[in-house]
C-alpha positions as CSV (number, residue, x, y, z in Angstrom):
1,X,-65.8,-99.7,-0.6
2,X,-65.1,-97.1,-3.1
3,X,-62.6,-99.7,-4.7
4,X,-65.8,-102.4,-4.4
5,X,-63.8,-104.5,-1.7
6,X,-65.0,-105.2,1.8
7,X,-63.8,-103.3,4.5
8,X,-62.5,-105.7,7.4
9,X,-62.0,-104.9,11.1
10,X,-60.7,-106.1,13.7
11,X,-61.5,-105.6,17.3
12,X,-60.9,-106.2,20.9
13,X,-64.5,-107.1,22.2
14,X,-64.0,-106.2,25.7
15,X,-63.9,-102.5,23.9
16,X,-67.9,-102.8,22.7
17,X,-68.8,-101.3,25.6
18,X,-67.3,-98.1,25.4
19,X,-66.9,-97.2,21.5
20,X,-68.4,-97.9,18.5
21,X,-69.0,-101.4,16.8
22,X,-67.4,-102.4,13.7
23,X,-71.0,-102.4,11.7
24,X,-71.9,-98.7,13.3
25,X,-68.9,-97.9,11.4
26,X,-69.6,-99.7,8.1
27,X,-67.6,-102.5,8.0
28,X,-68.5,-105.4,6.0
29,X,-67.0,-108.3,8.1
30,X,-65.8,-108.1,12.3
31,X,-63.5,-110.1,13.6
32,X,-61.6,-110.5,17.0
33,X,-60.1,-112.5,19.6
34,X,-62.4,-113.7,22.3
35,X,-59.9,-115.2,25.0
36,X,-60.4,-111.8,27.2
37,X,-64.3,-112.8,27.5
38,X,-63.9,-115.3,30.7
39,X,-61.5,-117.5,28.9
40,X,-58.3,-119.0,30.4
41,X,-54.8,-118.1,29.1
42,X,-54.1,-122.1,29.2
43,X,-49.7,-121.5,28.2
44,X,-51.4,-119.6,24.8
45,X,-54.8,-121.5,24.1
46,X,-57.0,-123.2,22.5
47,X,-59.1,-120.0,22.6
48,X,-62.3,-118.5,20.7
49,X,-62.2,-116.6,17.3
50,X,-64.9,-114.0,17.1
51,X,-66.2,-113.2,13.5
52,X,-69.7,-111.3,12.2
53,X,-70.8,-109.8,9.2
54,X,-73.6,-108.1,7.5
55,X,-76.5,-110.5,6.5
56,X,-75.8,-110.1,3.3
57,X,-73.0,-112.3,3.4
58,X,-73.8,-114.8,5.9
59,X,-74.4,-117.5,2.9
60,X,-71.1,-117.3,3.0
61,X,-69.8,-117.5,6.2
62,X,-68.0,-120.9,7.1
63,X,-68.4,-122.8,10.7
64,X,-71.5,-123.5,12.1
65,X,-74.7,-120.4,12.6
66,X,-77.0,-120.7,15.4
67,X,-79.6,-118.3,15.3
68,X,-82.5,-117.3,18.1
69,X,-86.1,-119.4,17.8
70,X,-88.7,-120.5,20.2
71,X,-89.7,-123.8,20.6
72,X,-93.1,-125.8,20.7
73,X,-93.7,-124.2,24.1
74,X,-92.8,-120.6,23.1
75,X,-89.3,-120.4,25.2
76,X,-86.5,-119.0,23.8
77,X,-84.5,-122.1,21.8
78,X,-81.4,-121.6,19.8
79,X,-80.6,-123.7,16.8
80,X,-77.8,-124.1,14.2
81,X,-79.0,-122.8,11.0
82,X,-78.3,-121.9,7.3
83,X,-77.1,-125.2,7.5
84,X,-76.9,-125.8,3.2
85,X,-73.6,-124.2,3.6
86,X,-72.2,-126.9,5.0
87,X,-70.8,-130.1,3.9
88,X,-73.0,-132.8,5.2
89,X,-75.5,-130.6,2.9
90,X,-74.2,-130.0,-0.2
91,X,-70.7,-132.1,-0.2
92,X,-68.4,-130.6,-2.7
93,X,-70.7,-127.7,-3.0
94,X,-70.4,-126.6,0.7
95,X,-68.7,-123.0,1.4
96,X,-68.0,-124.4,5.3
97,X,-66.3,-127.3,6.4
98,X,-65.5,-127.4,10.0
99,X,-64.3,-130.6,11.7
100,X,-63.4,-129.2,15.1
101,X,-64.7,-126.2,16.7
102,X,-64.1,-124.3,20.1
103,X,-67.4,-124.7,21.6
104,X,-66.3,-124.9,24.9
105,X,-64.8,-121.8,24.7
106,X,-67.5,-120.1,23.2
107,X,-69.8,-121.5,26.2
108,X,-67.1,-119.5,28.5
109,X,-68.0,-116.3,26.7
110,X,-71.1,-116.0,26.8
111,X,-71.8,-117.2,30.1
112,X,-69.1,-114.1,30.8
113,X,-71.5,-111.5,28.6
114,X,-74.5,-112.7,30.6
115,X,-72.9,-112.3,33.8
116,X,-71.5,-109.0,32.8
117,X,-74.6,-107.8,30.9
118,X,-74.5,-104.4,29.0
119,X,-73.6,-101.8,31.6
120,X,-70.9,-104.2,33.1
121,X,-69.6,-104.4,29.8
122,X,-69.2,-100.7,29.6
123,X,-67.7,-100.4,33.1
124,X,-65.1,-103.2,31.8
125,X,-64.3,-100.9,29.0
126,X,-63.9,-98.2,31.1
127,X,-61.7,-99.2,33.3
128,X,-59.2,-101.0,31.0
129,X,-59.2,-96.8,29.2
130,X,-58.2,-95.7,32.9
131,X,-55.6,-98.4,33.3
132,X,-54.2,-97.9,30.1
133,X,-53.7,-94.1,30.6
134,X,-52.7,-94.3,34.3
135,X,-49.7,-96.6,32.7
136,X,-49.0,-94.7,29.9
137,X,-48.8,-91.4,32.1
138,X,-46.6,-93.5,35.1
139,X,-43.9,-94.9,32.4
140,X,-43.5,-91.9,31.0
141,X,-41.9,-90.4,33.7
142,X,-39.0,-92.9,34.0
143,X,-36.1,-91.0,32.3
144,X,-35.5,-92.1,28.8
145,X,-38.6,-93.8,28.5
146,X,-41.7,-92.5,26.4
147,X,-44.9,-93.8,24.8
148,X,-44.4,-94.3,20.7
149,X,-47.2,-93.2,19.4
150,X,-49.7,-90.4,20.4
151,X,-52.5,-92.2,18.8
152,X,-55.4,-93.1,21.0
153,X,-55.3,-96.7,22.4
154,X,-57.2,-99.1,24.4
155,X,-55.1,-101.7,26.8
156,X,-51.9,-101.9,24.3
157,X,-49.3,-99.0,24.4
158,X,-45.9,-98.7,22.7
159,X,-43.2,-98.1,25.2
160,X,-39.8,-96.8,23.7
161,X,-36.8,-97.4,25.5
162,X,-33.3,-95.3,25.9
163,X,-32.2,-99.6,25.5
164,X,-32.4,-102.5,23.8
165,X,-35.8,-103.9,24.2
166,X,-35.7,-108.0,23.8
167,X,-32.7,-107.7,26.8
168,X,-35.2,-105.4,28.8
169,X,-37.8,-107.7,28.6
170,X,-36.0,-110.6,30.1
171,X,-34.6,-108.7,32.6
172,X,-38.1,-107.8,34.1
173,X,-39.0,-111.2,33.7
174,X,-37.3,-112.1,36.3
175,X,-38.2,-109.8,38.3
176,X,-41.7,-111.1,37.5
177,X,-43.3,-109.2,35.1
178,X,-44.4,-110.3,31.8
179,X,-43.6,-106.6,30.2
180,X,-43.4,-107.5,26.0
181,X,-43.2,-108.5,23.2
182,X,-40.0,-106.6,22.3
183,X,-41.0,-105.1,19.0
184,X,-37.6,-105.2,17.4
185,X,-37.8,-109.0,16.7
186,X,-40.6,-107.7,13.8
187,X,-39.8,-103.9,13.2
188,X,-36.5,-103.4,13.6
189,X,-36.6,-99.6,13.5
190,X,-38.8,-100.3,16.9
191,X,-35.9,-102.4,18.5
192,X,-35.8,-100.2,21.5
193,X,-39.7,-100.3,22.0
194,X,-41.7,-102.9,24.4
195,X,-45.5,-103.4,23.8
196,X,-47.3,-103.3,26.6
197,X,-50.8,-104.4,27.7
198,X,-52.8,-103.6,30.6
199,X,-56.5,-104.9,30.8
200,X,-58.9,-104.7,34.3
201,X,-57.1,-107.5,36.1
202,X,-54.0,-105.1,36.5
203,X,-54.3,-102.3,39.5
204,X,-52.7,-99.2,39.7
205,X,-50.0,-100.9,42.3
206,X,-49.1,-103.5,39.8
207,X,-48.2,-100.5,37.2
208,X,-46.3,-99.1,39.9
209,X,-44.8,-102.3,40.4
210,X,-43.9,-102.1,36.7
211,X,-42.7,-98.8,36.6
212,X,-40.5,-99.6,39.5
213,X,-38.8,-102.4,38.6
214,X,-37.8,-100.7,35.0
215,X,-36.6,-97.9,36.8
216,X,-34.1,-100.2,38.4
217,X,-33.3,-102.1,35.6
218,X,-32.1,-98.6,33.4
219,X,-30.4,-97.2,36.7
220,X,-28.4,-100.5,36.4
Protein backbone atom coordinates (compact mmCIF):
# COMPACT_ATOMS: atom_id res chain seq x y z
CA UNK A 1 0.00 0.00 0.00
CA UNK A 2 2.68 2.45 0.98
CA UNK A 3 4.01 1.93 -2.73
CA UNK A 4 0.12 2.58 -3.89
CA UNK A 5 -0.22 -1.17 -5.19
CA UNK A 6 -2.71 -3.63 -3.94
CA UNK A 7 -1.80 -6.11 -1.53
CA UNK A 8 -2.82 -9.75 -2.72
CA UNK A 9 -3.33 -12.84 -0.68
CA UNK A 10 -3.70 -15.94 -0.99
CA UNK A 11 -5.40 -18.44 1.25
CA UNK A 12 -6.47 -21.86 2.05
CA UNK A 13 -10.30 -21.45 2.91
CA UNK A 14 -10.71 -24.40 4.98
CA UNK A 15 -8.27 -22.07 7.35
CA UNK A 16 -11.25 -19.20 7.80
CA UNK A 17 -12.32 -20.82 10.59
CA UNK A 18 -9.51 -20.59 12.80
CA UNK A 19 -7.42 -17.32 11.78
CA UNK A 20 -7.90 -14.26 10.34
CA UNK A 21 -9.48 -13.35 6.90
CA UNK A 22 -7.50 -11.75 4.17
CA UNK A 23 -9.80 -8.35 4.52
CA UNK A 24 -9.36 -8.31 8.60
CA UNK A 25 -5.82 -8.03 7.57
CA UNK A 26 -6.08 -5.41 4.88
CA UNK A 27 -5.74 -6.94 1.81
CA UNK A 28 -7.11 -5.56 -1.26
CA UNK A 29 -7.96 -8.65 -3.27
CA UNK A 30 -8.32 -12.77 -1.68
CA UNK A 31 -7.82 -15.48 -3.65
CA UNK A 32 -7.64 -19.37 -3.08
CA UNK A 33 -8.27 -22.71 -4.18
CA UNK A 34 -11.61 -24.18 -3.29
CA UNK A 35 -11.21 -28.03 -4.25
CA UNK A 36 -10.82 -28.82 -0.27
CA UNK A 37 -14.54 -27.35 0.17
CA UNK A 38 -16.51 -30.80 -0.70
CA UNK A 39 -14.97 -31.03 -4.02
CA UNK A 40 -13.49 -34.25 -5.68
CA UNK A 41 -9.83 -34.60 -6.50
CA UNK A 42 -11.09 -36.01 -10.15
CA UNK A 43 -6.90 -37.21 -11.32
CA UNK A 44 -6.17 -33.07 -10.63
CA UNK A 45 -9.62 -31.27 -11.54
CA UNK A 46 -11.71 -29.25 -13.01
CA UNK A 47 -11.91 -27.49 -9.58
CA UNK A 48 -13.21 -24.02 -8.08
CA UNK A 49 -11.03 -20.78 -8.01
CA UNK A 50 -11.98 -18.67 -4.99
CA UNK A 51 -11.41 -14.78 -5.51
CA UNK A 52 -12.94 -11.55 -3.32
CA UNK A 53 -12.11 -8.13 -3.00
CA UNK A 54 -13.07 -4.89 -1.37
CA UNK A 55 -16.21 -3.21 -3.03
CA UNK A 56 -14.33 -0.76 -4.18
CA UNK A 57 -13.08 -2.76 -6.94
CA UNK A 58 -15.76 -5.05 -7.73
CA UNK A 59 -16.47 -2.90 -11.13
CA UNK A 60 -13.65 -4.57 -11.93
CA UNK A 61 -13.84 -7.95 -11.17
CA UNK A 62 -14.27 -10.36 -14.19
CA UNK A 63 -16.73 -13.70 -14.19
CA UNK A 64 -20.00 -13.48 -13.24
CA UNK A 65 -21.36 -11.58 -9.47
CA UNK A 66 -24.37 -12.87 -7.76
CA UNK A 67 -25.34 -10.96 -5.05
CA UNK A 68 -28.28 -11.59 -2.09
CA UNK A 69 -32.03 -10.13 -2.94
CA UNK A 70 -35.48 -11.15 -2.05
CA UNK A 71 -37.97 -11.79 -4.43
CA UNK A 72 -41.76 -10.59 -5.07
CA UNK A 73 -42.68 -12.79 -2.02
CA UNK A 74 -39.95 -11.49 0.27
CA UNK A 75 -37.65 -15.00 0.31
CA UNK A 76 -34.21 -14.82 0.08
CA UNK A 77 -33.41 -14.85 -4.06
CA UNK A 78 -29.91 -14.65 -5.39
CA UNK A 79 -29.22 -12.99 -8.68
CA UNK A 80 -26.19 -12.27 -10.99
CA UNK A 81 -25.45 -8.70 -10.82
CA UNK A 82 -23.17 -5.78 -11.82
CA UNK A 83 -23.78 -7.27 -14.98
CA UNK A 84 -22.43 -3.91 -17.35
CA UNK A 85 -19.14 -5.49 -16.73
CA UNK A 86 -19.70 -8.03 -18.98
CA UNK A 87 -19.62 -8.53 -22.58
CA UNK A 88 -23.16 -9.17 -23.62
CA UNK A 89 -23.41 -5.48 -22.02
CA UNK A 90 -20.88 -3.39 -23.18
CA UNK A 91 -19.05 -5.63 -26.05
CA UNK A 92 -15.65 -4.29 -26.52
CA UNK A 93 -16.02 -2.23 -23.44
CA UNK A 94 -16.63 -5.21 -21.08
CA UNK A 95 -13.77 -5.80 -18.16
CA UNK A 96 -15.27 -9.72 -17.93
CA UNK A 97 -15.54 -12.13 -20.47
CA UNK A 98 -16.20 -15.65 -19.32
CA UNK A 99 -17.25 -18.43 -21.68
CA UNK A 100 -17.07 -21.38 -19.36
CA UNK A 101 -17.26 -21.31 -15.69
CA UNK A 102 -17.12 -23.97 -12.80
CA UNK A 103 -20.55 -23.72 -11.48
CA UNK A 104 -20.88 -27.09 -10.65
CA UNK A 105 -18.15 -26.94 -8.48
CA UNK A 106 -19.02 -23.94 -6.94
CA UNK A 107 -22.64 -25.68 -6.09
CA UNK A 108 -20.34 -28.42 -4.24
CA UNK A 109 -18.88 -25.71 -2.02
CA UNK A 110 -21.40 -24.18 -0.74
CA UNK A 111 -23.62 -26.85 -0.19
CA UNK A 112 -20.18 -28.03 1.96
CA UNK A 113 -20.23 -24.44 3.92
CA UNK A 114 -23.96 -24.92 4.76
CA UNK A 115 -23.54 -28.27 5.87
CA UNK A 116 -20.48 -27.34 7.87
CA UNK A 117 -21.82 -23.92 9.00
CA UNK A 118 -19.58 -21.60 11.09
CA UNK A 119 -18.49 -23.60 14.12
CA UNK A 120 -17.96 -26.74 11.92
CA UNK A 121 -15.81 -24.66 9.91
CA UNK A 122 -13.66 -23.80 12.91
CA UNK A 123 -13.61 -27.41 14.24
CA UNK A 124 -12.26 -28.24 10.46
CA UNK A 125 -9.60 -25.79 11.07
CA UNK A 126 -8.71 -27.06 14.08
CA UNK A 127 -8.17 -30.27 13.49
CA UNK A 128 -6.19 -29.92 10.24
CA UNK A 129 -3.57 -27.47 13.09
CA UNK A 130 -3.60 -30.73 15.27
CA UNK A 131 -2.84 -33.03 12.33
CA UNK A 132 -0.32 -30.91 10.96
CA UNK A 133 1.68 -30.68 14.27
CA UNK A 134 1.10 -34.30 15.36
CA UNK A 135 2.99 -34.98 11.87
CA UNK A 136 5.45 -32.50 12.09
CA UNK A 137 6.30 -33.67 15.72
CA UNK A 138 6.12 -37.79 14.62
CA UNK A 139 8.66 -37.23 11.36
CA UNK A 140 10.86 -35.47 13.21
CA UNK A 141 11.92 -38.17 15.24
CA UNK A 142 13.04 -40.51 12.32
CA UNK A 143 16.91 -39.98 12.31
CA UNK A 144 18.02 -37.64 9.80
CA UNK A 145 14.81 -36.26 9.06
CA UNK A 146 13.61 -32.64 10.25
CA UNK A 147 11.00 -30.12 9.47
CA UNK A 148 12.61 -27.00 7.11
CA UNK A 149 11.25 -24.25 8.38
CA UNK A 150 10.18 -23.22 11.93
CA UNK A 151 7.64 -20.95 10.61
CA UNK A 152 4.03 -21.50 11.62
CA UNK A 153 2.01 -23.63 9.05
CA UNK A 154 -1.33 -24.98 8.47
CA UNK A 155 -1.68 -28.57 6.64
CA UNK A 156 1.68 -28.14 4.43
CA UNK A 157 5.15 -28.80 6.13
CA UNK A 158 8.62 -28.99 4.66
CA UNK A 159 10.20 -32.26 5.44
CA UNK A 160 14.19 -32.41 4.91
CA UNK A 161 15.72 -35.49 4.21
CA UNK A 162 19.35 -37.04 5.16
CA UNK A 163 18.46 -38.24 0.92
CA UNK A 164 17.51 -37.41 -2.20
CA UNK A 165 13.95 -36.45 -2.24
CA UNK A 166 12.30 -37.16 -5.95
CA UNK A 167 13.81 -41.02 -5.27
CA UNK A 168 12.17 -40.96 -1.72
CA UNK A 169 9.06 -40.04 -2.96
CA UNK A 170 8.64 -42.87 -5.34
CA UNK A 171 9.83 -45.24 -3.12
CA UNK A 172 6.82 -44.52 -0.68
CA UNK A 173 4.72 -44.59 -3.53
CA UNK A 174 4.80 -47.82 -3.61
CA UNK A 175 4.33 -48.50 -0.57
CA UNK A 176 1.17 -46.45 -0.98
CA UNK A 177 1.60 -43.15 0.14
CA UNK A 178 1.40 -40.13 -1.84
CA UNK A 179 4.26 -38.29 0.39
CA UNK A 180 5.49 -35.09 -2.24
CA UNK A 181 6.14 -33.05 -4.34
CA UNK A 182 9.98 -33.43 -4.02
CA UNK A 183 10.95 -29.84 -3.83
CA UNK A 184 14.20 -30.20 -5.62
CA UNK A 185 12.62 -30.38 -9.15
CA UNK A 186 11.92 -26.35 -8.42
CA UNK A 187 14.55 -25.28 -5.66
CA UNK A 188 17.30 -27.09 -6.00
CA UNK A 189 19.00 -26.03 -2.82
CA UNK A 190 15.65 -27.99 -1.29
CA UNK A 191 16.53 -31.26 -3.29
CA UNK A 192 16.64 -33.27 -0.18
CA UNK A 193 13.22 -31.80 1.10
CA UNK A 194 9.53 -33.45 0.57
CA UNK A 195 6.41 -31.20 1.02
CA UNK A 196 4.01 -32.67 2.85
CA UNK A 197 0.32 -32.17 3.43
CA UNK A 198 -1.97 -33.38 5.89
CA UNK A 199 -5.68 -32.11 5.99
CA UNK A 200 -8.78 -33.79 8.32
CA UNK A 201 -9.22 -36.81 6.19
CA UNK A 202 -5.74 -38.03 7.49
CA UNK A 203 -5.78 -39.79 11.21
CA UNK A 204 -3.09 -40.01 13.46
CA UNK A 205 -2.52 -43.92 12.25
CA UNK A 206 -2.20 -42.90 8.75
CA UNK A 207 0.87 -40.43 9.90
CA UNK A 208 2.11 -43.30 11.71
CA UNK A 209 1.69 -45.24 8.69
CA UNK A 210 3.79 -42.50 7.04
CA UNK A 211 6.38 -42.28 9.44
CA UNK A 212 6.77 -45.93 9.33
CA UNK A 213 7.16 -46.68 6.05
CA UNK A 214 10.06 -43.76 5.71
CA UNK A 215 11.68 -45.21 8.47
CA UNK A 216 12.11 -48.28 6.41
CA UNK A 217 12.87 -46.80 3.45
CA UNK A 218 16.21 -44.74 5.07
CA UNK A 219 17.06 -47.96 7.16
CA UNK A 220 17.39 -49.50 3.63
Amino acid sequence: HEAGALSIAVTDPTAMGVLASPGELGADVAVGEGQGLGNPTSYGGPYVGLFATKLDHVRQVPGRIAGETVDADGRRAYVLTLQAREQHIRRAKATSNVCTNQTLMAIFAAVYLGWLGPQGLRRLGEVCVRRAAFAARRLATIPGCEVAFAGPHYKEIVLRTPVEASGLARALARRGFLAGPALGRWWPKLDDCLLLAVTERRSERDIDGLAEALEKELAG
